[in-house]
BAVO-255134 format. One record per residue: residue in one letter; x, y, z of N, C-alpha, C, O in turn. Coordinates in nm, 4 decimals, m for minus. Layout:
residues N
+----+----------+----------+----------+----------+----------+----------+----------+----------+----------+----------+----------+----------+
| aa |      n_X |      n_Y |      n_Z |     ca_X |     ca_Y |     ca_Z |      c_X |      c_Y |      c_Z |      o_X |      o_Y |      o_Z |
+----+----------+----------+----------+----------+----------+----------+----------+----------+----------+----------+----------+----------+
|  a |        X |        Y |        Z |        X |        Y |        Z |        X |        Y |        Z |        X |        Y |        Z |
...
+----+----------+----------+----------+----------+----------+----------+----------+----------+----------+----------+----------+----------+
This chain:
residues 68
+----+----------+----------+----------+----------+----------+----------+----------+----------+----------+----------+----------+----------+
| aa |      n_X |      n_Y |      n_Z |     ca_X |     ca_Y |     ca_Z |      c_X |      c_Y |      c_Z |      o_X |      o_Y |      o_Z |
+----+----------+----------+----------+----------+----------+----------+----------+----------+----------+----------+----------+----------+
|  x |   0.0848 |  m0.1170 |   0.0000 |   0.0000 |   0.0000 |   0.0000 |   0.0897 |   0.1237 |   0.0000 |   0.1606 |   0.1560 |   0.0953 |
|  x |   0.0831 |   0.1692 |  m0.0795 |   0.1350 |   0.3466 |  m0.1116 |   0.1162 |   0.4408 |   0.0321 |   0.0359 |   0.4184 |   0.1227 |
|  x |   0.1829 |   0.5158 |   0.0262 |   0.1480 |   0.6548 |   0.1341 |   0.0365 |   0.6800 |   0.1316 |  m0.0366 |   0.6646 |   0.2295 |
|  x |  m0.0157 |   0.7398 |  m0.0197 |  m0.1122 |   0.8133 |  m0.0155 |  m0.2891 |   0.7004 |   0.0212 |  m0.3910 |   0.7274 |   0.0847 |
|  x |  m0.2471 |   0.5824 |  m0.0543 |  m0.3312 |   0.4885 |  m0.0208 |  m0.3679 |   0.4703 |   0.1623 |  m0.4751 |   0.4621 |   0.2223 |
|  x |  m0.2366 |   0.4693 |   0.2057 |  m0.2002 |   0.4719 |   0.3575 |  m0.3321 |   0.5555 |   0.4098 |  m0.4418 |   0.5255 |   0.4568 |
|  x |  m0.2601 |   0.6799 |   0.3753 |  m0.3558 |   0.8069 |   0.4408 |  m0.5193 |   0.8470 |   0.3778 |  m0.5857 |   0.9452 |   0.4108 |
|  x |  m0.5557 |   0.7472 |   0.2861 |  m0.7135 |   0.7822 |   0.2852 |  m0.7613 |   0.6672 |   0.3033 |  m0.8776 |   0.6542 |   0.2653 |
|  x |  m0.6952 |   0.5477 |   0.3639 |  m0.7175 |   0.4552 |   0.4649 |  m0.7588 |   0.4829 |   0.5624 |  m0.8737 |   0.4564 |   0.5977 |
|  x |  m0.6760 |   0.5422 |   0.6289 |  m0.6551 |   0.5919 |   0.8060 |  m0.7340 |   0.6963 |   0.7807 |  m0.7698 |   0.7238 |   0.8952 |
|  x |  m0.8010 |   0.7958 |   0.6909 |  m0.8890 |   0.9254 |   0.7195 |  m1.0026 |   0.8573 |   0.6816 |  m1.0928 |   0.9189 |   0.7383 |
|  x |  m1.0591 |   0.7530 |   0.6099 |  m1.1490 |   0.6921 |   0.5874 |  m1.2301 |   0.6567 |   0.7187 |  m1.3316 |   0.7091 |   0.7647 |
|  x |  m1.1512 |   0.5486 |   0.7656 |  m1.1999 |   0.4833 |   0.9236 |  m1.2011 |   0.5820 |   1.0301 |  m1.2674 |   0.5546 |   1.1302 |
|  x |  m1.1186 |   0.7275 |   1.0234 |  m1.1134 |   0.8447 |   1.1135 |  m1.2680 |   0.9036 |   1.0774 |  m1.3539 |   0.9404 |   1.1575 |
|  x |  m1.2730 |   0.9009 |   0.9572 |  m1.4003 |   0.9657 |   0.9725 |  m1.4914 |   0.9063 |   1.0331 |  m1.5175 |   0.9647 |   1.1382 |
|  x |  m1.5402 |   0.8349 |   1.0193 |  m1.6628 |   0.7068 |   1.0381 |  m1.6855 |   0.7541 |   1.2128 |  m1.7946 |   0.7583 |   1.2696 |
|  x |  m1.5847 |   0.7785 |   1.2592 |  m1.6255 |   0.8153 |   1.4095 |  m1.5978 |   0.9638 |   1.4477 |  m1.5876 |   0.9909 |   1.5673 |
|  x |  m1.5875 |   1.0425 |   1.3723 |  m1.5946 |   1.2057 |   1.4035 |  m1.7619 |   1.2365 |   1.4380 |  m1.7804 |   1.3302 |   1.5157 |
|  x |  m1.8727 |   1.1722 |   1.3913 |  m2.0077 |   1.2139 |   1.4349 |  m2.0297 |   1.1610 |   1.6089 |  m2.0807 |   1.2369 |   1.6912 |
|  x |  m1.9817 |   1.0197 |   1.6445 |  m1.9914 |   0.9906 |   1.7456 |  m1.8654 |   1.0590 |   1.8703 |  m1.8709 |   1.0763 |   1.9920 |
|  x |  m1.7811 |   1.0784 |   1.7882 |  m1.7225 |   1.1352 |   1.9149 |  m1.7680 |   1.3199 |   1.9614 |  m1.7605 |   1.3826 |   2.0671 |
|  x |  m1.8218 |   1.3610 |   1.8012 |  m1.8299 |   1.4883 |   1.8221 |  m1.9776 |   1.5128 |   1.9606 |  m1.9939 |   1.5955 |   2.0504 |
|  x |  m2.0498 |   1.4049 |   1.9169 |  m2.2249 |   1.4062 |   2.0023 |  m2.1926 |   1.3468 |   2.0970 |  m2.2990 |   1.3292 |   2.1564 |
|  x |  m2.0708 |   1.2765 |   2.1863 |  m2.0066 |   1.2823 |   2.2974 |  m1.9583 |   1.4019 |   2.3958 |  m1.9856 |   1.4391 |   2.5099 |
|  x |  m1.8977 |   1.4303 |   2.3223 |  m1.8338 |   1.5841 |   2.3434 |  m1.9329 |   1.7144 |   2.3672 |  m1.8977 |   1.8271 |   2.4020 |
|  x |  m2.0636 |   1.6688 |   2.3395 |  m2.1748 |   1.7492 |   2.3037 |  m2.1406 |   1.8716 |   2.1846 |  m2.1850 |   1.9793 |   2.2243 |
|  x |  m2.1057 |   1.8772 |   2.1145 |  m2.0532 |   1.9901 |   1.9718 |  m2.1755 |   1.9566 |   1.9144 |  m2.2323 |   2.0614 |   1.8837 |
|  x |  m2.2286 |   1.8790 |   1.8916 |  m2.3286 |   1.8344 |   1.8250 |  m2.4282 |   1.7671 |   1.8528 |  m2.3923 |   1.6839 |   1.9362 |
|  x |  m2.5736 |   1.7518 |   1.8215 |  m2.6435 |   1.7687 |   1.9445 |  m2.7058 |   1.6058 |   1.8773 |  m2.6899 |   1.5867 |   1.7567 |
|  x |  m2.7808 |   1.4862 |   1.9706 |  m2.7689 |   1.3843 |   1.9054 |  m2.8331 |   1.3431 |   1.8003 |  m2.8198 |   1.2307 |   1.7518 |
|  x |  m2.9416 |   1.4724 |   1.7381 |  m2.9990 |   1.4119 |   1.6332 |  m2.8743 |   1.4580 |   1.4867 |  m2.8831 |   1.4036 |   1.3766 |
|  x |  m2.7944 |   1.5382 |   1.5119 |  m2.7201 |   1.5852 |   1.4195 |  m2.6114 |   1.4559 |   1.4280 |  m2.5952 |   1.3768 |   1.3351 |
|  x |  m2.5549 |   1.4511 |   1.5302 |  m2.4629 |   1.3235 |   1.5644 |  m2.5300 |   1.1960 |   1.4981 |  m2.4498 |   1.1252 |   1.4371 |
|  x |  m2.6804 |   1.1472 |   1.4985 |  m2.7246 |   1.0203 |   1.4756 |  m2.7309 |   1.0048 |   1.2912 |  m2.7032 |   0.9099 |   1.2178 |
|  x |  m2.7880 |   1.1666 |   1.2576 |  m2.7786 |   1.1774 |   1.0955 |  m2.6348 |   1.1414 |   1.0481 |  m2.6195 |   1.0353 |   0.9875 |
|  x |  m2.5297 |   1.2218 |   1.0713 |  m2.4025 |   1.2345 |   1.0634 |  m2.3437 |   1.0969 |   1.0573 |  m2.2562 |   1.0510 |   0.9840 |
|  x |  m2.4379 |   1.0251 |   1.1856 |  m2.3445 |   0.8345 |   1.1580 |  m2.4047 |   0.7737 |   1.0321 |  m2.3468 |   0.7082 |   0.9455 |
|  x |  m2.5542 |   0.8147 |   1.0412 |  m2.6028 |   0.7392 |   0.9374 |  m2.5432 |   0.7669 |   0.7656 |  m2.5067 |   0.6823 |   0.6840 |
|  x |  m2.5505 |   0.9112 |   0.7522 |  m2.4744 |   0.8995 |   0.6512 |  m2.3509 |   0.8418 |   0.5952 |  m2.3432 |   0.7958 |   0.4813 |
|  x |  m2.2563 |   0.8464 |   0.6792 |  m2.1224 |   0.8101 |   0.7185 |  m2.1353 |   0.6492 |   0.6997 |  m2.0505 |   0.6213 |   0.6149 |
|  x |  m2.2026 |   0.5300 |   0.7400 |  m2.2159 |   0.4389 |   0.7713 |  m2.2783 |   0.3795 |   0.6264 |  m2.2366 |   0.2796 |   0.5680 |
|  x |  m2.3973 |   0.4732 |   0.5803 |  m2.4550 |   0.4491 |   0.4386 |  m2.3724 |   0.4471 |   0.3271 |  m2.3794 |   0.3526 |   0.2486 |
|  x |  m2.2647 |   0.5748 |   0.3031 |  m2.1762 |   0.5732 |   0.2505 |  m2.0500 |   0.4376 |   0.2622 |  m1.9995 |   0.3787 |   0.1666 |
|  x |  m2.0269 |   0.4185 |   0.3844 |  m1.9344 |   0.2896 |   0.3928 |  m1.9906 |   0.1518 |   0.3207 |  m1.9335 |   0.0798 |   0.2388 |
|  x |  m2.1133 |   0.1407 |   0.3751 |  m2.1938 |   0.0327 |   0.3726 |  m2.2116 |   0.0278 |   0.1986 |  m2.1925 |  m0.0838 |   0.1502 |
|  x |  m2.2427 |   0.1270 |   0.1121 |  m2.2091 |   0.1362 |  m0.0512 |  m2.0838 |   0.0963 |  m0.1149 |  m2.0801 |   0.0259 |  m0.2158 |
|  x |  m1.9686 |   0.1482 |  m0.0469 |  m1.8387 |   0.1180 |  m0.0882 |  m1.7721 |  m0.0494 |  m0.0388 |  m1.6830 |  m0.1152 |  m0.0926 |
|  x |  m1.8569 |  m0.0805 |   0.0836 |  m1.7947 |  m0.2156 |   0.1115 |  m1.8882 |  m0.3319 |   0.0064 |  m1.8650 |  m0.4522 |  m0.0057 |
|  x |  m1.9854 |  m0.2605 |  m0.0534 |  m2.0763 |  m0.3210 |  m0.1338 |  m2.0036 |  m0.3621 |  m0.2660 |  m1.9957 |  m0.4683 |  m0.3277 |
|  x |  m1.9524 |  m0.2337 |  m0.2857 |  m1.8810 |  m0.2482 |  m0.3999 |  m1.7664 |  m0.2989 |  m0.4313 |  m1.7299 |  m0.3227 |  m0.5464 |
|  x |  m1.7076 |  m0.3170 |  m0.3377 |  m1.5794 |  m0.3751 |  m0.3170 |  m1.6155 |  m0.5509 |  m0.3379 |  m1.5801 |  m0.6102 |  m0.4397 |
|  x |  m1.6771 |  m0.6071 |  m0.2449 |  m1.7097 |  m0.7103 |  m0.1947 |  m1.7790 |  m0.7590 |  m0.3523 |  m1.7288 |  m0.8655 |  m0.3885 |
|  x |  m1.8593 |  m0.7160 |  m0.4293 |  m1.9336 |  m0.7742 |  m0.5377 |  m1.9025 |  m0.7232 |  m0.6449 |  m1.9760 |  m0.7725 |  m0.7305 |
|  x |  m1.8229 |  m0.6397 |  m0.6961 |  m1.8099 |  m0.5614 |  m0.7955 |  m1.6351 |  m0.5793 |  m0.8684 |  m1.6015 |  m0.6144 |  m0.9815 |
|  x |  m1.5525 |  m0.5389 |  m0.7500 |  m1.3932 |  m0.5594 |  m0.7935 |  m1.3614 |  m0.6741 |  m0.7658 |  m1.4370 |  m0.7251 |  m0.6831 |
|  x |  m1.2603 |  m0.7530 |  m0.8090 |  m1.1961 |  m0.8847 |  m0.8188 |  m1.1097 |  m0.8864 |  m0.6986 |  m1.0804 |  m0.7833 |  m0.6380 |
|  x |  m1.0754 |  m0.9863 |  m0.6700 |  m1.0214 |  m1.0140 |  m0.4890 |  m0.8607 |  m0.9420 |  m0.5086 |  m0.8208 |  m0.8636 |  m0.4224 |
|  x |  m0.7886 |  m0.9706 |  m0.6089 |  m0.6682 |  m0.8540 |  m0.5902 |  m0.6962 |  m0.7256 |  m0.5952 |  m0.6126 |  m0.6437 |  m0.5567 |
|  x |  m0.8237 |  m0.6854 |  m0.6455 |  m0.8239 |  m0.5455 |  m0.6587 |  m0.9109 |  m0.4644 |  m0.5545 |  m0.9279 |  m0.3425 |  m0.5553 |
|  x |  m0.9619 |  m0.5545 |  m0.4662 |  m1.0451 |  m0.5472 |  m0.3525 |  m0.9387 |  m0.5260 |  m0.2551 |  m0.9413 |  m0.4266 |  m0.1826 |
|  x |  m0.8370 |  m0.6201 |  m0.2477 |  m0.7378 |  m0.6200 |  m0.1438 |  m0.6445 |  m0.4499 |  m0.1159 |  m0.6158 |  m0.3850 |  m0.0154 |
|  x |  m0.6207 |  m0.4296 |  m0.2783 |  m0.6182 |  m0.2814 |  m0.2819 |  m0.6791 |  m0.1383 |  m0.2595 |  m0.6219 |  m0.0299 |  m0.2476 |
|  x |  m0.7924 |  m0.1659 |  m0.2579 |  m0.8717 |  m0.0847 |  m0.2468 |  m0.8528 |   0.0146 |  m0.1287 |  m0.8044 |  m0.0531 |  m0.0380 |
|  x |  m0.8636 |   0.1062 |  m0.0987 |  m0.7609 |   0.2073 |   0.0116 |  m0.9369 |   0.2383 |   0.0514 |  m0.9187 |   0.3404 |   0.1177 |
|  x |  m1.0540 |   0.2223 |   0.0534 |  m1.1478 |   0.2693 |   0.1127 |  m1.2666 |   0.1385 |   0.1643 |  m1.3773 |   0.1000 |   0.1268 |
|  x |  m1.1547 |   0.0968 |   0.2846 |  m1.2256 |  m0.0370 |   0.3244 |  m1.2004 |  m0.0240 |   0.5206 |  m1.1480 |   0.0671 |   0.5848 |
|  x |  m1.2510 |  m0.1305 |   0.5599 |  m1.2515 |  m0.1265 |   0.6964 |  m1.1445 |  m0.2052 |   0.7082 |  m1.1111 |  m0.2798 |   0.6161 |
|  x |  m1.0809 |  m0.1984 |   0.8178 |  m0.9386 |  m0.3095 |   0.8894 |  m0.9914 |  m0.4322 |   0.8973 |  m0.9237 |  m0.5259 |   0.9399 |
+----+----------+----------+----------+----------+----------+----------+----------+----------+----------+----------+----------+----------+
């Protein structure tokens, strides 16, 4: 995996929890926090879709916008 692959790895999965930590913190109040996951989660939940049924298993393995 490349650098840059590296780092929209690691900001990928960083994001996914910026809504829950922010509606912890109270910054955001929990219906904004609960939208914020859902989108976040909808969006993942599309891309692991696509990964999983769409690209071929070496090119899945590559894929820099997946979960650990």
């Amino acid at each position: 995996m490349s650098p840059a692959e590296r780092v929209v790895y690691v900001a990928y999965n960083v994001i996914w929890w910026v809504p829950v930590v922010l509606t912890v913190a109270g910054v955001l109040s929990f219906r904004a926090g609960s939208i914020g996951f859902l989108a976040v989660s909808g969006v993942r939940a599309a891309l692991n879709a696509y990964r999983v049924n769409v690209l071929p298993a070496a090119a899945a393995q590559r894929f820099p916008l997946r979960s650990p």
